[in-house]
Every structure is written in C-alpha cells, then in structure tokens.
C-alpha positions in Angstrom: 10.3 16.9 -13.2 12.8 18.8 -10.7 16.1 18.0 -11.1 16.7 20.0 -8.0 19.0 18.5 -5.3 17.6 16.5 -2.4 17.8 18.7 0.9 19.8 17.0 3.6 17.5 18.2 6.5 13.9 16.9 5.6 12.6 18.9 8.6 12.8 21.6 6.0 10.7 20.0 3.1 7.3 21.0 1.9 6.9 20.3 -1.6 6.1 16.6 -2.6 8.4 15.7 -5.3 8.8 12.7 -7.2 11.9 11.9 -5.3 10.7 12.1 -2.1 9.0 8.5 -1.4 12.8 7.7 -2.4 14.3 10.0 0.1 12.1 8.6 3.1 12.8 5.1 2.3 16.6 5.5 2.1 15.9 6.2 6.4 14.7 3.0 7.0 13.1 4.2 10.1 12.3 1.3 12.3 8.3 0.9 13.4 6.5 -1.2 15.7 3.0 -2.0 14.4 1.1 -3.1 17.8 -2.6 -4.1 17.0 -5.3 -6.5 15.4 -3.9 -7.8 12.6 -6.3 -9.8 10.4 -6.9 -11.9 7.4 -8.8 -10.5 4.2 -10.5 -12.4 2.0 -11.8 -11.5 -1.4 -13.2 -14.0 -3.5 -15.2 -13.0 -6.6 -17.2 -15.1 -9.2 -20.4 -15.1 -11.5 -24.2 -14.7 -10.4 -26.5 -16.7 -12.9 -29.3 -17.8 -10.7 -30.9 -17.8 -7.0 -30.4 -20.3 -4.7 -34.1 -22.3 -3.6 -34.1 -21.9 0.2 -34.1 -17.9 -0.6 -34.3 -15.1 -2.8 -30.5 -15.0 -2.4 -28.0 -15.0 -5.0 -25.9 -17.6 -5.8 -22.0 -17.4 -6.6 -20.4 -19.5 -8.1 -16.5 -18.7 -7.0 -13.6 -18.2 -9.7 -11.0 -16.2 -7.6 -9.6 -16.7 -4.4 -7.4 -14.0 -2.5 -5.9 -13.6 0.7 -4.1 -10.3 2.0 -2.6 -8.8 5.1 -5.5 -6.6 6.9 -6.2 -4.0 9.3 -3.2 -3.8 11.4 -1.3 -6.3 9.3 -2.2 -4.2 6.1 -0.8 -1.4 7.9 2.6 -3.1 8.4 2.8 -3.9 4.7 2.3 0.0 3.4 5.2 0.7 6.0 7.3 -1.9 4.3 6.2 -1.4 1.0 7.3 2.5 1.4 10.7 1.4 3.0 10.5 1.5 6.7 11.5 -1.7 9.4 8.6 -3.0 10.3 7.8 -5.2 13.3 4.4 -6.4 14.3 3.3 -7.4 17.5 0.0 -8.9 18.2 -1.8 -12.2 18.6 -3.0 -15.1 15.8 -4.7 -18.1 16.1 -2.5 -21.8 14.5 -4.6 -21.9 12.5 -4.4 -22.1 8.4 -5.4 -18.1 8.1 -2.9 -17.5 11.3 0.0 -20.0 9.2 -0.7 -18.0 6.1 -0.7 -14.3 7.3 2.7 -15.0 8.7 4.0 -16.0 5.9 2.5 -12.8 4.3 4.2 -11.0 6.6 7.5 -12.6 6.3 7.9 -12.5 2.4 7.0 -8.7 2.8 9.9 -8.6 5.3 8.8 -7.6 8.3 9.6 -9.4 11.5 7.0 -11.6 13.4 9.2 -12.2 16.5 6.0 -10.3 18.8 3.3 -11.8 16.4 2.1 -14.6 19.0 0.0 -17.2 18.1 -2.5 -19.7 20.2 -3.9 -22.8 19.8 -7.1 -21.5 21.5 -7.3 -18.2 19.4 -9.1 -17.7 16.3 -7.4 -15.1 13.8 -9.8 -12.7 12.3 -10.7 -12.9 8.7 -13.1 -10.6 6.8 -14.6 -12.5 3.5 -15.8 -10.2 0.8 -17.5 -12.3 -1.5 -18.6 -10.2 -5.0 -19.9 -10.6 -8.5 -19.3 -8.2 -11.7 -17.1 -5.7 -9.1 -19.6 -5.7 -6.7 -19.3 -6.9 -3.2 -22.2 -8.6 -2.3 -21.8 -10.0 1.3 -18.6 -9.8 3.7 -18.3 -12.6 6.3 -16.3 -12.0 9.2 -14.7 -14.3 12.0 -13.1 -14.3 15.3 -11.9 -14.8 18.2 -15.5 -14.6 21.3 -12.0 -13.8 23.7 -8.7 -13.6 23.6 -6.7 -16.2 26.1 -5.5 -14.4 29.2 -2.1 -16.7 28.9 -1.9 -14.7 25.7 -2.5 -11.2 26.5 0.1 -11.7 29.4 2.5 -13.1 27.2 2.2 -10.0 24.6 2.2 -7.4 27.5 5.6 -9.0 28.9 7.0 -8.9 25.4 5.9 -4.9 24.4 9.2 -3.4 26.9 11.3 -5.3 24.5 9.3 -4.8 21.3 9.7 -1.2 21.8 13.6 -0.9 22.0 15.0 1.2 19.4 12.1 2.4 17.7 11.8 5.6 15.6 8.2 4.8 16.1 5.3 2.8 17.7 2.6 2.7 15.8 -1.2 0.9 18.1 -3.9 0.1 15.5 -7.0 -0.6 18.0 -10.0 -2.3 16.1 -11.8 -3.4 19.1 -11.0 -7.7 18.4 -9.7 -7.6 22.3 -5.8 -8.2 21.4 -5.3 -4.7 22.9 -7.1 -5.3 26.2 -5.9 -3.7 29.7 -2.9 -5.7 30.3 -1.1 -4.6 26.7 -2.2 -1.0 27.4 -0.7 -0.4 30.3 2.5 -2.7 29.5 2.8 -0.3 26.6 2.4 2.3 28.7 4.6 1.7 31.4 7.1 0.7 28.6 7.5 4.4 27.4 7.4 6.0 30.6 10.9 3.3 31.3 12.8 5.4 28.9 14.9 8.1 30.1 14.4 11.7 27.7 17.8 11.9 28.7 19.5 8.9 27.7 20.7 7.6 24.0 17.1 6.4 23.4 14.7 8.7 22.8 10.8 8.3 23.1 10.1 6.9 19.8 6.8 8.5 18.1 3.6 7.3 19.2 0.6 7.2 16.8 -2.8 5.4 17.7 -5.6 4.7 15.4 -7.7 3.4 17.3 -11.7 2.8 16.7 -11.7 4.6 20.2 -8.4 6.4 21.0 -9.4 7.5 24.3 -8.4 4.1 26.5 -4.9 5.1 25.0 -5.0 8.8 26.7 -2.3 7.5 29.1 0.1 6.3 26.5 0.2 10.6 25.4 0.4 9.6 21.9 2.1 12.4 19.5 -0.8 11.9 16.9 -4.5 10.2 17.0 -6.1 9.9 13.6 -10.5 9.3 14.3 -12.8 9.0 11.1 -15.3 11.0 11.5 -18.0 8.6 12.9 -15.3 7.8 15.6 -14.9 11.3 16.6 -18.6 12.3 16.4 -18.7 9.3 19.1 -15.9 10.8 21.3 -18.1 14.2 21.5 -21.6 12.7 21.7 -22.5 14.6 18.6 -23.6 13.6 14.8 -21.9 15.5 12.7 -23.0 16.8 9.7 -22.2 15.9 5.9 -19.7 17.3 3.4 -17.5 19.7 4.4 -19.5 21.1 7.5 -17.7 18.2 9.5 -14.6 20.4 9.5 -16.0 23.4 11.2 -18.0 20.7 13.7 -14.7 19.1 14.5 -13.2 22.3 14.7 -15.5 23.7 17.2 -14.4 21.0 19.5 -10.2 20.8 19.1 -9.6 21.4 23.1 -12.5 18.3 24.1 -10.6 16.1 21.7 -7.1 16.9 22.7 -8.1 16.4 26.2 -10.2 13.1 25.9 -7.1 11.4 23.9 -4.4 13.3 25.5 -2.8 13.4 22.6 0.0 16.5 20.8 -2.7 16.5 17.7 -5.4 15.3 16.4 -5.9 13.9 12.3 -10.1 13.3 11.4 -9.9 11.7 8.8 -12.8 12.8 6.4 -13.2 9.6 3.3 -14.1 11.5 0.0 -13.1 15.2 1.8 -9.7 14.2 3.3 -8.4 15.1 6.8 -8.2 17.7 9.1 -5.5 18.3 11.8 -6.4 19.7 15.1 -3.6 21.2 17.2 -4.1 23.2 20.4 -3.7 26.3 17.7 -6.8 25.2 16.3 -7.8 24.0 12.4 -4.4 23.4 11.9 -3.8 21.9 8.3 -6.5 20.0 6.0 -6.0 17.6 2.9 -8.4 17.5 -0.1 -8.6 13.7 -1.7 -9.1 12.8 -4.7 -11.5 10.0 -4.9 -11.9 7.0 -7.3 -15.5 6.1 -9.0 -16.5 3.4 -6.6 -14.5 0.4 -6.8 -13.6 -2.8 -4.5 -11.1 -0.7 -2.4 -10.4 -1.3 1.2 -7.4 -0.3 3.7 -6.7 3.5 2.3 -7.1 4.2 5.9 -4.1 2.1 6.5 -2.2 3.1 3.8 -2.9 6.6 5.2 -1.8 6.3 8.7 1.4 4.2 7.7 2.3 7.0 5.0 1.8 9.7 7.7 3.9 7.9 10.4 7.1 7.3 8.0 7.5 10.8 6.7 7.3 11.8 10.7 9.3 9.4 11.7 12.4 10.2 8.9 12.0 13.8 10.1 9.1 15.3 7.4 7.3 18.4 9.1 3.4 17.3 10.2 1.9 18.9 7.5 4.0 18.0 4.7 3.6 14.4 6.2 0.1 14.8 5.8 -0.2 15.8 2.2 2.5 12.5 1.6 -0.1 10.6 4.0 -3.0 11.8 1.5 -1.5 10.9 -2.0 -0.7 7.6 -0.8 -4.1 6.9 -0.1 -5.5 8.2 -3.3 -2.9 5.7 -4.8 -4.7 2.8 -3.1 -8.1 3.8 -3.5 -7.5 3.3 -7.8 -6.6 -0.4 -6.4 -9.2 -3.3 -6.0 -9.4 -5.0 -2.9 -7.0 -5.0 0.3 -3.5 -2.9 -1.7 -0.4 -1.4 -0.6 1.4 2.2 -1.7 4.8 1.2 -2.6 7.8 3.6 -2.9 7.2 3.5 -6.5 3.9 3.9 -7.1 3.4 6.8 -4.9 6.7 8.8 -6.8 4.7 8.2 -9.8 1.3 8.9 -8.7 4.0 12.5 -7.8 5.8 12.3 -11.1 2.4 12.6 -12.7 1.7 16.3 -11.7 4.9 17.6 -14.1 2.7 18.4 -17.2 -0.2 19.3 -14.8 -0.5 23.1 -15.6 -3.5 23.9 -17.9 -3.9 26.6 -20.9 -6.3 29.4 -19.8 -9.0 28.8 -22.7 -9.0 25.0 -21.3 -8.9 25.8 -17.7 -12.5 28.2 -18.0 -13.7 24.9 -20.3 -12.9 22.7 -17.1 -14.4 25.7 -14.5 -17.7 26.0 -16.1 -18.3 22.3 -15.5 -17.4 22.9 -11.8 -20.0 26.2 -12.2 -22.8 23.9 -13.3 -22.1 21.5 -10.2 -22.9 24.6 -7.9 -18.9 24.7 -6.7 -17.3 28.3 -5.8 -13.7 29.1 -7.8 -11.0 30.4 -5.9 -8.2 31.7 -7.6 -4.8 32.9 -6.1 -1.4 33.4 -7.9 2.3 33.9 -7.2 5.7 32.7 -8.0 5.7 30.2 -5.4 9.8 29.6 -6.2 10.9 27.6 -3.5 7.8 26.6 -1.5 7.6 27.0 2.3 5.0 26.8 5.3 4.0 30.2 4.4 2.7 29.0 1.2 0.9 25.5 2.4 -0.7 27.5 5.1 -1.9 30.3 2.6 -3.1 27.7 0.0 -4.6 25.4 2.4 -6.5 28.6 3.8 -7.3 29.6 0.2 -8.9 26.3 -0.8 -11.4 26.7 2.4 -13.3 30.3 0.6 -14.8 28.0 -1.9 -14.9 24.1 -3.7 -12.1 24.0 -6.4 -9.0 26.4 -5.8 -6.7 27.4 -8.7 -3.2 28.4 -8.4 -1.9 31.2 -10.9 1.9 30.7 -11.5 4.0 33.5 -12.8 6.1 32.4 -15.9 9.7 32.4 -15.4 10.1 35.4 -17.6 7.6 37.1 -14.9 9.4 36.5 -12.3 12.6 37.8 -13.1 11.2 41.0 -14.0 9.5 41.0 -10.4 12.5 39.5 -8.6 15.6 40.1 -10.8 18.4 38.3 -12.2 19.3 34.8 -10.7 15.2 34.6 -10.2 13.2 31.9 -10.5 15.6 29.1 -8.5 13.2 26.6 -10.1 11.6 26.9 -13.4 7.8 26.6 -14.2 7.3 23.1 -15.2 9.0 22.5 -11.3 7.0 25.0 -9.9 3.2 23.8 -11.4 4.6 20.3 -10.3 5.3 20.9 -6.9 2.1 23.0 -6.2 -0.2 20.9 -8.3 0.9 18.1 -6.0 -0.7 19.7 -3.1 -4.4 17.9 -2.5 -5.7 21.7 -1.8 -5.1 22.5 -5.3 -7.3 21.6 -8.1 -6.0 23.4 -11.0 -2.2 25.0 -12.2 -2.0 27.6 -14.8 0.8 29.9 -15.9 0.1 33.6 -16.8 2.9 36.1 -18.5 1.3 39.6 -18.3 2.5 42.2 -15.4 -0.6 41.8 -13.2 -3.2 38.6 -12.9 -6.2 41.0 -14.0 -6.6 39.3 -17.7 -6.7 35.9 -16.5 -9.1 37.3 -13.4 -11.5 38.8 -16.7 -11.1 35.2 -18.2 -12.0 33.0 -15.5 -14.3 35.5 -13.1 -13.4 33.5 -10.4 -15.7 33.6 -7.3 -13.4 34.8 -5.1 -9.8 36.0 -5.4 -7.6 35.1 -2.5 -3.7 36.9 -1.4 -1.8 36.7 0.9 -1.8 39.0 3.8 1.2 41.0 3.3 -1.3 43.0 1.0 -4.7 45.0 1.1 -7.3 44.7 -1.5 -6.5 48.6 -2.5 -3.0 47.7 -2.8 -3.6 44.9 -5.5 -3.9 45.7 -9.2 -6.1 42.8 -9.6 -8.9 44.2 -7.4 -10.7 46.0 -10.4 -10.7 43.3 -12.2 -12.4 41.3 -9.7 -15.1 44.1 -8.8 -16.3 44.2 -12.2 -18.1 40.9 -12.3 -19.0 41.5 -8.7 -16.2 39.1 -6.8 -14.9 39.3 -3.5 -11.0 40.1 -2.8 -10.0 37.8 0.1 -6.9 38.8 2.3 -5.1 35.8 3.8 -3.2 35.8 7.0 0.6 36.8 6.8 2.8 34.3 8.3 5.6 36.1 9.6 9.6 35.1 8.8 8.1 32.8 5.7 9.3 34.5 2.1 10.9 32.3 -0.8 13.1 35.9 -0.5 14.0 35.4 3.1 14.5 31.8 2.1 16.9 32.3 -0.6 18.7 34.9 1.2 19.4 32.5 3.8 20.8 29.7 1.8 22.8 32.2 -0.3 24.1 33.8 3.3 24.8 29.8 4.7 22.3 30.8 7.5 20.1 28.1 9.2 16.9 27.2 8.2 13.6 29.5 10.6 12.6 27.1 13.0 9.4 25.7 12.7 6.6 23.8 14.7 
C-alpha cells in the first residue's frame, strides 16, 4: 500500500491509510471515560429438549465469558487503539465488580476513579445462546446507587479531569451519572482557565439522553436514531429517509444538547453529522450477516474521540470511527478494534480496484436489488476536504457510488510531468477506504465516456468547477437517458493548489 511519508500535522489528513491507526496511537492522548461501566456475559451451549414447567428451551451451558461493557467496553477500544485511558465510575464488591477491575487493569487502564460499594450492585448483561443464536439476555443491577457514593465520585471528577486531551461521559441511564456527578463535571470544566497551560480537554457524551448534559457544552453528542427521534418527539422513518428527518431538525438538536455537533448514528446505514452548517458529513457501513455482535457503538465513539483528540479533522475522524466499527461487527460477542486490526481491516483496500467487465457483473446484481449507480471519476492524487465532501455528496444521488480513477499514464497527460504524487494502486486504496465508496476502477482513455457506455450508470456526478455542456462525458450519459449531476465547488481545495503549496513550503488552507 502507500509507502508515502507520514504527515507531521494530522489536522491535515483525509485519507485512511494503513499507517494511520499506527500514527494515532504513537499520541497516546490521555482520556477519561466517565459512565456506567458494566459486566457482559455470554454464555453459549446446546438445546436438545424443553424444560417441563414450560415450553421453554433448555441449555445446557458449555462456554462461559465475561468482558468489559458499555462504558467499560468503551475504555478498552481506547486502549486497545493506543490512547491513556482512565475510567471513573461506580461498582459494586462484588465477584463481577472484582473481576471487571481486573479486566480493566490487565488492559492497562487506570481504575483510581472506578469506586466500588459494598451496597452497590454492578451491572451485568447475560446473553445466554444456542447454535449462534442468542436466545435470552438477563440483566442486573443496582434499584439505586448509594448517595455516599455518588458524592464520593462527584468530589473526585475535578481531579479525574486534570490533564486530559479528552473526557469522554457514556450515560446509559443505571443512575451512576445522577445530578451530583453532572454538575461536579460541570463545574470542573468551567474551573479551567482557556488561558492557562491547560486547555479544555474535548468533551464527547453518548448518552441514551444527551440533553441533561446541555450544560457541560460538549464538543460532540453521538444519538442512535431511536434516541434522537425521542429528543424531537418524532418517529423517524426507515432506511435512509432518517437522514433527511434528522436533517430537517439540525438547529432543535444543537440547541436541546448544546453541543458544537451532532453524530446520529444510523446501525446498518452509518452516521450522519449535524453542524450548525447543516448535513455536514455522513458514513456508509458495511454490515456483517447477523452475528452475536455487540458494542460497535462503543468501538465507534472511542475510535471517533482518539483521532479528535490526536488532532484528526471531524470528518476524517469519522470515517476512522466507521471502519472501526465494521471491524467489530465481523466479531462475536462483546470485542475490541485494536491498532492492528483496524490497519488491516485499511491494508485490505490496496488490491480493491475492480476490472470494468467485473465491475458491470457486480452492478447488475445491485440493478436487480432496485439500487441507483452513481458514478464519478478523477485523479484524486493527494486527497483533501474537497474530495470527501464531493464524494460523500456523490454517494447521496443514488445506493452504490463508484469512483473512476484515472491511470497514472492519464494523469500525466492531464497534469504533466512530476504528476501523479501517488500512483494508482495508492490512489484506489485510499479512496476505496472511504465508507461512501462502494466500488474503485481504473480507466486509461482521454475522457470517462467508454466506461460511462459500459456501466450506464444512473447518474453521473462532477464536481462543480464544471457544467454538464462543458464535460465530454455528457453524451455519453444522454444516450441511455442518465442524468449529469453538478456537485458543489468547494473553493481553495485542488490536489493542484495542494501540491503547489507543499512544493512552494506554504502552510496548509485552514480548515473547520
């Protein structure tokens, strides 16, 4: 895959490569994870008869496992991927409270704020299954949480909180997060100075209901969808409708959290980021055939906090945030996205770019599923935030987007000598990476149109700088009765301009 240097500035960075996961980890960013951390429980066995007080099944257990969960699973993706983690939050003494701390400390993350009572119950969740099916899940805990306790972890958040590059609340509703901890954690970011040596760390809440934590002014908020129908007092519809519902909405949800930007996360059709601009950004995943998974929203939120924290732009951090969850969601049971699993889950998109006559094999199959094609194409030599905007815009005129590269021989006879920076196999690799593209092919003719005749997509998207007469490929397209689409133009974001710059030893454009 690329063999291209690391950048210094990761503020920068928009590609996923295989050596990023590596890059964020080497930061080390330090993270409080302040929440419900739990116990999972997965035991699995054989069903052979029913038991005789009722038609139920009877299991007969062979496996046993126990696993970090909700905010404890979270804690173990950030270590997993290389951050220093802390945890704050409240256990019971009891034998799952003595063995999630031990978890937790093999992992390597501290436990100095993790609390524990002799009057509280730690939560479990039992998922008991036969032939890789869960049949029944039995959860415990705590009726309350002792007052002595919640005081104790409210005096102790100032203190948890010093020196953070981020503080991360994971609110599942089990009452550890009650009034007293908000507003200690409140009060305990409002304590330090924007002017002094320690900046206000970055604040990310998932919470089952973020809007008790409006006060804390977290940077990002990350609802599922049936949390954020909730916050609106709407039900939202299936598929990819949600994102234009949630859309419609982005000023009520920004208020009601009071937070910088909003993630809805969307299961099987990814996320979508709401910033007071609007539809911001939005991730495609790509699911698993049903399995025993469980935590990919952890996984997800822990992802998307380290690449902000070590500096990643939001959007890039969301694409990282999305791969790492489709790592997990190929896992059984509670897992973790490790440094290594997500650069090879990356690694994996090198040979990604398919021959034309395969590629229309692949698209008819898509055709008889009722899914619109999109096709765009370019260089895309050094990608930027003009590209991830214009592709991420592209993959919203249809259901499966394809990405048309120029061959390196193509692109020096459009750009010149010293053109491509990176060759093809980089290229298809970095943009195949992206969750908003489903397919990679490489064309060598002067213009798209032959490829355009071969695949007849339904639409054929470009990027604004243009006008439908202007392109050579718009004949093409008529002919089977297509539509042209003209993307916006983001202004100041070429790979030209980029190049020039970095040949010139001129800054980098500044970006939001």
């Amino acid at each position: 895959m690329s063999t291209s240097p690391e950048p210094t500035d990761l503020s920068t960075q928009r590609a996923l490569s295989e050596w990023l996961p590596g890059r964020l980890a080497a930061e080390q960013p330090a993270i409080l994870v302040l929440g419900d951390v739990m116990l999972d429980g997965w035991w699995s066995g054989t069903i052979e008869r029913l038991c005789r007080e009722a038609p139920a099944p009877v299991v007969d257990v062979q496996t046993r496992e126990s696993v970090p969960g909700g905010a404890a699973n979270t804690a173990m993706n950030l270590a997993a991927l290389g951050a220093r983690v802390s945890v704050a939050g409240i256990i019971g003494t009891d034998d799952a409270g003595v063995d999630l701390r031990n978890q937790l400390v093999a992992a390597g993350i501290d436990v100095t704020y993790l609390l524990d009572h002799p009057d509280m119950v730690t939560t479990t969740k039992i998922r008991i299954s036969s032939g890789g099916q869960v049949m029944l899940r039995i959860d415990d805990s705590a009726k309350s949480v002792p007052a002595e306790a919640l005081a104790e972890l409210a005096a102790s958040v100032r203190a948890a909180v010093e020196n953070r590059d981020a503080v991360m609340v994971c609110d599942y509703g089990t009452g550890v997060l009650a009034d007293p901890v908000r507003a200690g954690l409140v009060d305990a970011l409002a304590g330090i100075d924007p002017a002094g040596p320690e900046a206000r760390p970055l604040v990310v809440v998932d919470s089952h209901d973020p809007r008790p934590w409006a006060p804390l002014r977290p940077d990002l908020v990350t609802p599922n969808a049936q949390e954020t129908g909730r916050m609106l007092d709407l039900r939202l519809p299936d598929g990819q409708e949600r994102v234009a519902a949630v859309g419609a909405h982005v000023e009520q949800l920004l208020e009601a959290t009071g937070a910088r930007a909003v993630v809805v996360t969307l299961d099987r059709d990814g996320t979508v980021l709401l910033t007071p601009d609007g539809v911001r950004h939005r991730t495609w995943a790509r699911p698993a055939a049903e399995k025993q998974a469980s935590g990919a929203g952890d996984t997800f939120v822990a992802a998307l906090t380290l690449g902000r924290a070590a500096g990643l732009p939001l959007t890039a951090s969301l694409d990282l945030a999305q791969s790492a969850a489709d790592v997990v969601v190929h896992q059984p049971g509670t897992s973790v996205c490790s440094t290594a699993q997500l650069s090879r889950y990356l690694k994996a998109f090198a040979d990604t770019a398919l021959g034309a006559d395969e590629l229309e094999r692949q698209l008819e199959l898509h055709r008889s599923q009722d899914q619109r094609i999109v096709l765009t194409n370019g260089c895309f030599d050094v990608l930027h935030s003009g590209h991830t905007r214009y592709l991420n815009q592209a993959k919203q005129l249809g259901d499966v987007l394809v990405v048309a590269l120029n061959s390196d021989e193509s692109v020096r006879r459009l750009k010149g000598t010293g053109r491509p920076i990176n060759g093809v196999a980089d290229r298809a690799a970095v943009v195949a990476a992206l969750s908003c593209v489903d397919y990679v092919t490489v064309f060598d003719t002067p213009t798209a149109a032959p490829l355009i005749r071969q695949l007849k997509p339904e639409v054929y998207a470009k990027g604004g700088d243009y006008t439908p007469e202007m392109l050579a490929e718009t004949p093409a397209v008529e002919e089977y009765g297509g539509r042209v689409a003209i993307l916006d133009y983001v202004a100041e974001r070429s790979t030209t301009a980029v190049v020039n710059r970095i040949r010139e030893g001129e800054g980098a454009v500044p970006t939001n």
